[in-house]
N, CA, C and O atoms as CSV, one atom per row, in Angstrom:
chain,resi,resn,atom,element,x,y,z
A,1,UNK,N,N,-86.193,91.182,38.212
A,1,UNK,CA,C,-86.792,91.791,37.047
A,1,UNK,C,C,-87.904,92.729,37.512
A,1,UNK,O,O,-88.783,92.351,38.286
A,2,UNK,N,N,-87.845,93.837,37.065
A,2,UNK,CA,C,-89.116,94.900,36.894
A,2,UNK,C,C,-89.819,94.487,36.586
A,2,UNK,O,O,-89.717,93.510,35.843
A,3,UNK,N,N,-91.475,95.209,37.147
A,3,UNK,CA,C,-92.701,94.748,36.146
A,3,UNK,C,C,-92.854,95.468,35.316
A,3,UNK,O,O,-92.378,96.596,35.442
A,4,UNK,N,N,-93.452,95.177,34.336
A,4,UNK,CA,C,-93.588,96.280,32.907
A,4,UNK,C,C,-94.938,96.809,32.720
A,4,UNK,O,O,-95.121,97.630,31.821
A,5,UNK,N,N,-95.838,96.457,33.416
A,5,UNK,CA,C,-96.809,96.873,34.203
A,5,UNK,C,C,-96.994,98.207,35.079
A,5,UNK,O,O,-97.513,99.230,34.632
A,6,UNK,N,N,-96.560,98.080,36.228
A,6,UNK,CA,C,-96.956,99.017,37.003
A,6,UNK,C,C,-95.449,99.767,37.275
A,6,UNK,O,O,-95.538,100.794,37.948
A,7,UNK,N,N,-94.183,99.415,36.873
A,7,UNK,CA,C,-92.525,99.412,37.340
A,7,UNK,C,C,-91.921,99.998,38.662
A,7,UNK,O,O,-90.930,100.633,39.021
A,8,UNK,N,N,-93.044,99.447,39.186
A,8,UNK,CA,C,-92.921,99.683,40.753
A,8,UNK,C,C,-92.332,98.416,41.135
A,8,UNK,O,O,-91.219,98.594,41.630
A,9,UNK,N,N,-92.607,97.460,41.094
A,9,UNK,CA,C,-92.581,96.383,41.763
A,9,UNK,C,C,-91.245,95.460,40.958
A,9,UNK,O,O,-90.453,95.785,40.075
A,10,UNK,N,N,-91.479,93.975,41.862
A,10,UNK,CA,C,-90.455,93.218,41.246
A,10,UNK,C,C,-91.480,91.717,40.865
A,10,UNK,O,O,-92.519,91.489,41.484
A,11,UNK,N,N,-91.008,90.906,39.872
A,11,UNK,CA,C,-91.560,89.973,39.396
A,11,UNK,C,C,-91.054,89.136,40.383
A,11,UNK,O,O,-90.503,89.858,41.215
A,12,UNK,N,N,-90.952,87.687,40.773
A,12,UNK,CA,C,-90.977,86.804,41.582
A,12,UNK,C,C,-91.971,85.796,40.722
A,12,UNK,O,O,-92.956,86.117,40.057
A,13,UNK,N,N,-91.405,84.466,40.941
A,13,UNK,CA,C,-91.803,82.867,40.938
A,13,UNK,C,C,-92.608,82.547,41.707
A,13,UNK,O,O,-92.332,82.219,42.861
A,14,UNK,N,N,-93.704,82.576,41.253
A,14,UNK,CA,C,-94.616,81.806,42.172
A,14,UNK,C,C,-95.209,80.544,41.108
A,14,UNK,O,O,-94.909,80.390,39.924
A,15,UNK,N,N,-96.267,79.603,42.056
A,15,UNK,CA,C,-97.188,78.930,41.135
A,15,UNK,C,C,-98.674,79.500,41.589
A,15,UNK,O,O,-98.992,79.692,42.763
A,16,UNK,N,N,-99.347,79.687,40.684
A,16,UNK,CA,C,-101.018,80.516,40.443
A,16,UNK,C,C,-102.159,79.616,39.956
A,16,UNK,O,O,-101.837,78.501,39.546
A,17,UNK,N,N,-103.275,79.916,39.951
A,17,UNK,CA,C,-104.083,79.174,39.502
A,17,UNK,C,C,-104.702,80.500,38.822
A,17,UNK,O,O,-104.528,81.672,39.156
A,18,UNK,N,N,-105.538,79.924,37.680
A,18,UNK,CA,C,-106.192,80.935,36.961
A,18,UNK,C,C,-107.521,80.299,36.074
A,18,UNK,O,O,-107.543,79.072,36.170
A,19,UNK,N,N,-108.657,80.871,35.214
A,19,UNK,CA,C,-109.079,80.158,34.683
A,19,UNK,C,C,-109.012,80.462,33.477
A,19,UNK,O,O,-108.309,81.431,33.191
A,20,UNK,N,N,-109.601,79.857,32.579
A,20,UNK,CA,C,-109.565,79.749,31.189
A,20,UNK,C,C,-110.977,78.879,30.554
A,20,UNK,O,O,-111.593,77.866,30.885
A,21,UNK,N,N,-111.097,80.063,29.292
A,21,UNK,CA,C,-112.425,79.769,28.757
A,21,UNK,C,C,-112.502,78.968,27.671
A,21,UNK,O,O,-112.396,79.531,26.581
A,22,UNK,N,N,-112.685,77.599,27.695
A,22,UNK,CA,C,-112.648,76.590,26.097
A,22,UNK,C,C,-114.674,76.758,25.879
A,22,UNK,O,O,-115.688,77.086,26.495
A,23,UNK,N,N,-114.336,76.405,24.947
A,23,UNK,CA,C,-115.619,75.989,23.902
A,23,UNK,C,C,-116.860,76.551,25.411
A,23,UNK,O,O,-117.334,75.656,26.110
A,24,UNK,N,N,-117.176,77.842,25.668
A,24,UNK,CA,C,-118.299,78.204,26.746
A,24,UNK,C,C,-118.015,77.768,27.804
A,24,UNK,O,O,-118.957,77.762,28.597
A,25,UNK,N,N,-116.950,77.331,28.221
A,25,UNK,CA,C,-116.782,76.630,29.315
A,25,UNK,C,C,-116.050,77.245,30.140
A,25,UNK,O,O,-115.018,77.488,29.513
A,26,UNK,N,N,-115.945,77.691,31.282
A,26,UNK,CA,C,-114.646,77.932,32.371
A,26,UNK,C,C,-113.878,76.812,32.976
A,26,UNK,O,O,-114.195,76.041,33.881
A,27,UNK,N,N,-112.797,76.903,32.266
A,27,UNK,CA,C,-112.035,75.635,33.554
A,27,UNK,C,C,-110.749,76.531,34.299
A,27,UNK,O,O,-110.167,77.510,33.833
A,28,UNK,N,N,-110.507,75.801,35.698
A,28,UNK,CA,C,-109.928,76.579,36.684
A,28,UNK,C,C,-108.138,75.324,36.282
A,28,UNK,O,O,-108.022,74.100,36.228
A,29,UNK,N,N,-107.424,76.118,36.154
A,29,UNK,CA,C,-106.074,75.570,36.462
A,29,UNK,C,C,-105.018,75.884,37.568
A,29,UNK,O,O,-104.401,76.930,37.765
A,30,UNK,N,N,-104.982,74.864,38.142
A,30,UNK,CA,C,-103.816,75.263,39.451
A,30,UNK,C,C,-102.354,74.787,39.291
A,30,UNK,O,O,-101.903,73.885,38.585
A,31,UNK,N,N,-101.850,75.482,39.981
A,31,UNK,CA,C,-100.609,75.268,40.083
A,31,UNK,C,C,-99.463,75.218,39.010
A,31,UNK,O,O,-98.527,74.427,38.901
A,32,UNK,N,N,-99.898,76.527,38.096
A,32,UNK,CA,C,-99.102,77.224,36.833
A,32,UNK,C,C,-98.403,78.163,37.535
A,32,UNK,O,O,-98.696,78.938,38.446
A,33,UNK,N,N,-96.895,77.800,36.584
A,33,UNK,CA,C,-95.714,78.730,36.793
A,33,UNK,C,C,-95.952,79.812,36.511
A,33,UNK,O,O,-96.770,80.029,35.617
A,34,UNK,N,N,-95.316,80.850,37.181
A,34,UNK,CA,C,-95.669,82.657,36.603
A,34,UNK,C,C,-94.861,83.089,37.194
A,34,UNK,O,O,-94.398,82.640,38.242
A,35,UNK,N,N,-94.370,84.586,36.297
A,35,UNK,CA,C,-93.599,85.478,37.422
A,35,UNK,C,C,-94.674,86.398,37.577
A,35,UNK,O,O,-95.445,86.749,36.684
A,36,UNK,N,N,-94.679,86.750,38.712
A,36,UNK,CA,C,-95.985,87.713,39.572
A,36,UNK,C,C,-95.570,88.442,40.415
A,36,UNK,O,O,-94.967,88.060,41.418
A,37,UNK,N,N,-95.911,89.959,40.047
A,37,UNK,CA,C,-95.723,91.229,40.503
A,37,UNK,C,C,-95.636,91.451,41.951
A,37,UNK,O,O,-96.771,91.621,42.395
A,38,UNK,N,N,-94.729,91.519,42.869
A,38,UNK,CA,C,-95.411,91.417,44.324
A,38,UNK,C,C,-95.550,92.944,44.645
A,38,UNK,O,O,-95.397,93.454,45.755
A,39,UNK,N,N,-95.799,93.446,43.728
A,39,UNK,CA,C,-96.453,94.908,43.902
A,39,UNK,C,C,-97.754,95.080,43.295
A,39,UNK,O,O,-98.435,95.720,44.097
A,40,UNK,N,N,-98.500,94.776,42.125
A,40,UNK,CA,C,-99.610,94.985,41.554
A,40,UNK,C,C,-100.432,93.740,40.967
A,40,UNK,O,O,-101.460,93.825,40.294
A,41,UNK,N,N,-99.681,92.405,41.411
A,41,UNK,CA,C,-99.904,91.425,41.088
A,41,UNK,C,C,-99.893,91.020,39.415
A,41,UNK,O,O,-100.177,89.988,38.808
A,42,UNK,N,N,-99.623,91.788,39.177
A,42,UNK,CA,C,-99.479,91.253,37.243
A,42,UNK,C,C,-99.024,89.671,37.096
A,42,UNK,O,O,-98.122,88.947,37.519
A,43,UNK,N,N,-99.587,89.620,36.684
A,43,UNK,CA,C,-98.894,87.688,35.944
A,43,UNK,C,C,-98.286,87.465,34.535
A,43,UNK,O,O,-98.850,87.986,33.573
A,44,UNK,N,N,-97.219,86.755,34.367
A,44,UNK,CA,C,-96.669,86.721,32.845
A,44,UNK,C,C,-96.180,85.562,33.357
A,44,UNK,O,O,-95.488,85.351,34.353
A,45,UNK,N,N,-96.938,84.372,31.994
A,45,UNK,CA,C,-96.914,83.547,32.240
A,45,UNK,C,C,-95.465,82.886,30.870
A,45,UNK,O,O,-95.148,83.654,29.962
A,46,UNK,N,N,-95.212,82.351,30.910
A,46,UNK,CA,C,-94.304,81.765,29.834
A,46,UNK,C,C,-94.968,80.988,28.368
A,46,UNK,O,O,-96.169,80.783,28.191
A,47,UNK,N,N,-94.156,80.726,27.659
A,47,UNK,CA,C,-94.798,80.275,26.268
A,47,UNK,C,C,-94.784,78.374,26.826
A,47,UNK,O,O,-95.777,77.724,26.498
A,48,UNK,N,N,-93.966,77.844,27.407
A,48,UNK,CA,C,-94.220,76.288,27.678
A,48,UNK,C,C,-95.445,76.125,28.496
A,48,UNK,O,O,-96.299,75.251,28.349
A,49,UNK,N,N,-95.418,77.469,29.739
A,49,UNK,CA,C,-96.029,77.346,30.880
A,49,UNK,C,C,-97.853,77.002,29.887
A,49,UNK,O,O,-98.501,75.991,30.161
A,50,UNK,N,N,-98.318,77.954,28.900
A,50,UNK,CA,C,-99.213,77.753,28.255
A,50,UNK,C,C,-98.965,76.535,27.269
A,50,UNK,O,O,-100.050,75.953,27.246
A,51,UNK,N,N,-98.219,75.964,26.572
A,51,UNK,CA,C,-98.607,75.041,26.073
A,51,UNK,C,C,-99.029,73.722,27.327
A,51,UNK,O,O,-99.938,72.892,27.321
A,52,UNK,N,N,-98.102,73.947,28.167
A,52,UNK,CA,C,-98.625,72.915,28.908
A,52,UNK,C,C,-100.066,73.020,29.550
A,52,UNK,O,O,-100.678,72.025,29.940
A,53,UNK,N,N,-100.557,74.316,29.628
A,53,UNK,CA,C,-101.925,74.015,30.449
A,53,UNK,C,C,-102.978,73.553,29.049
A,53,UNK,O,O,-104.069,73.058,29.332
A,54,UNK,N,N,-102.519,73.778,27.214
A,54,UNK,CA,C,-103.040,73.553,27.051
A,54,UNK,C,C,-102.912,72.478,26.259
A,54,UNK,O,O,-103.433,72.460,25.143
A,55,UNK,N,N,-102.115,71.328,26.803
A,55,UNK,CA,C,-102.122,70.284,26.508
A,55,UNK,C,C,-103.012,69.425,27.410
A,55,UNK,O,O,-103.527,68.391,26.988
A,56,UNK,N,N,-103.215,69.956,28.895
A,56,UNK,CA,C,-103.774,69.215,29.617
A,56,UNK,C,C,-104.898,69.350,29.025
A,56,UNK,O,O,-105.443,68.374,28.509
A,57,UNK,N,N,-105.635,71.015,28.982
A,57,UNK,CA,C,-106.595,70.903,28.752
A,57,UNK,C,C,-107.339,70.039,27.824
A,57,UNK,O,O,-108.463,69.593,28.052
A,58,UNK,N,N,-106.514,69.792,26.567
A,58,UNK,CA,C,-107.312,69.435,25.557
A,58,UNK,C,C,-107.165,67.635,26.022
A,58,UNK,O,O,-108.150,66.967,25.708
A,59,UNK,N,N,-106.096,66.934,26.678
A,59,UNK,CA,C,-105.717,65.605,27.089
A,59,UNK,C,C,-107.819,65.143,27.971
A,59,UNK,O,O,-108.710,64.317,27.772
A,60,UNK,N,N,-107.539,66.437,28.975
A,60,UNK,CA,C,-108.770,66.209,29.972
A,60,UNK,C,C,-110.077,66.266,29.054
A,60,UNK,O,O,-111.009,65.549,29.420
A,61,UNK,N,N,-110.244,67.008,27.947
A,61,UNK,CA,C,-111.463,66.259,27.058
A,61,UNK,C,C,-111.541,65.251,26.488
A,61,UNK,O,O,-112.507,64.498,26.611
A,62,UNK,N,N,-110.650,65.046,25.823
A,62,UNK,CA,C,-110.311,64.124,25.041
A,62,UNK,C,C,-110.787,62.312,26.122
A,62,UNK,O,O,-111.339,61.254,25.819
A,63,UNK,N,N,-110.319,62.747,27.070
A,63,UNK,CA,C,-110.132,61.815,28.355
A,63,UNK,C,C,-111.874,61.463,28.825
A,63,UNK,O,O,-112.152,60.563,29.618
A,64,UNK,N,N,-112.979,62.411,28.126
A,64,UNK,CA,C,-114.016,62.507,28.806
A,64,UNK,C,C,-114.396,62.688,30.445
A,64,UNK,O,O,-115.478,62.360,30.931
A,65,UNK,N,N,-113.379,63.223,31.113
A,65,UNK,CA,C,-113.580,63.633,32.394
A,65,UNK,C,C,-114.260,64.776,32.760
A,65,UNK,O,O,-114.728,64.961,33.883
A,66,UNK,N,N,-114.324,65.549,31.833
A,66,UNK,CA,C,-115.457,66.660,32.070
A,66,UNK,C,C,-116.944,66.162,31.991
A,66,UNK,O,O,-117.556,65.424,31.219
A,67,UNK,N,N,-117.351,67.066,33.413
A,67,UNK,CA,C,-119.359,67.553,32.991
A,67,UNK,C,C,-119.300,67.232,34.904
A,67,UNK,O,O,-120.324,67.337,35.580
């Protein structure tokens, strides 16, 4: 697949880490699925790939493991 981005490049499977901002907070997530540009690095992540980070996320408050 082309990127739709830069359409130089090709998308590819990798796993990424990225962060994400809840309630003022930064939390770092690793090891999310993506296809990623190995030309301009673009990331497009999937619609499960996000529910799942944000199921964890909200599991890991809920859990009181944050601070």
């Amino acid at each position: 697949m082309n990127c739709l981005n830069c359409h130089v490049g090709t998308m590819k499977p990798e796993l990424v880490e990225t962060w994400f901002k809840r309630d003022g907070r930064w939390e770092l997530v690793t090891n999310i699925p993506a296809m990623v540009c190995d030309s301009c690095e673009e990331r497009v992540f999937s619609q499960t790939a996000v529910d799942r980070v944000e199921h964890v996320l909200r599991n890991y408050d809920l859990a009181g493991l944050r601070r």
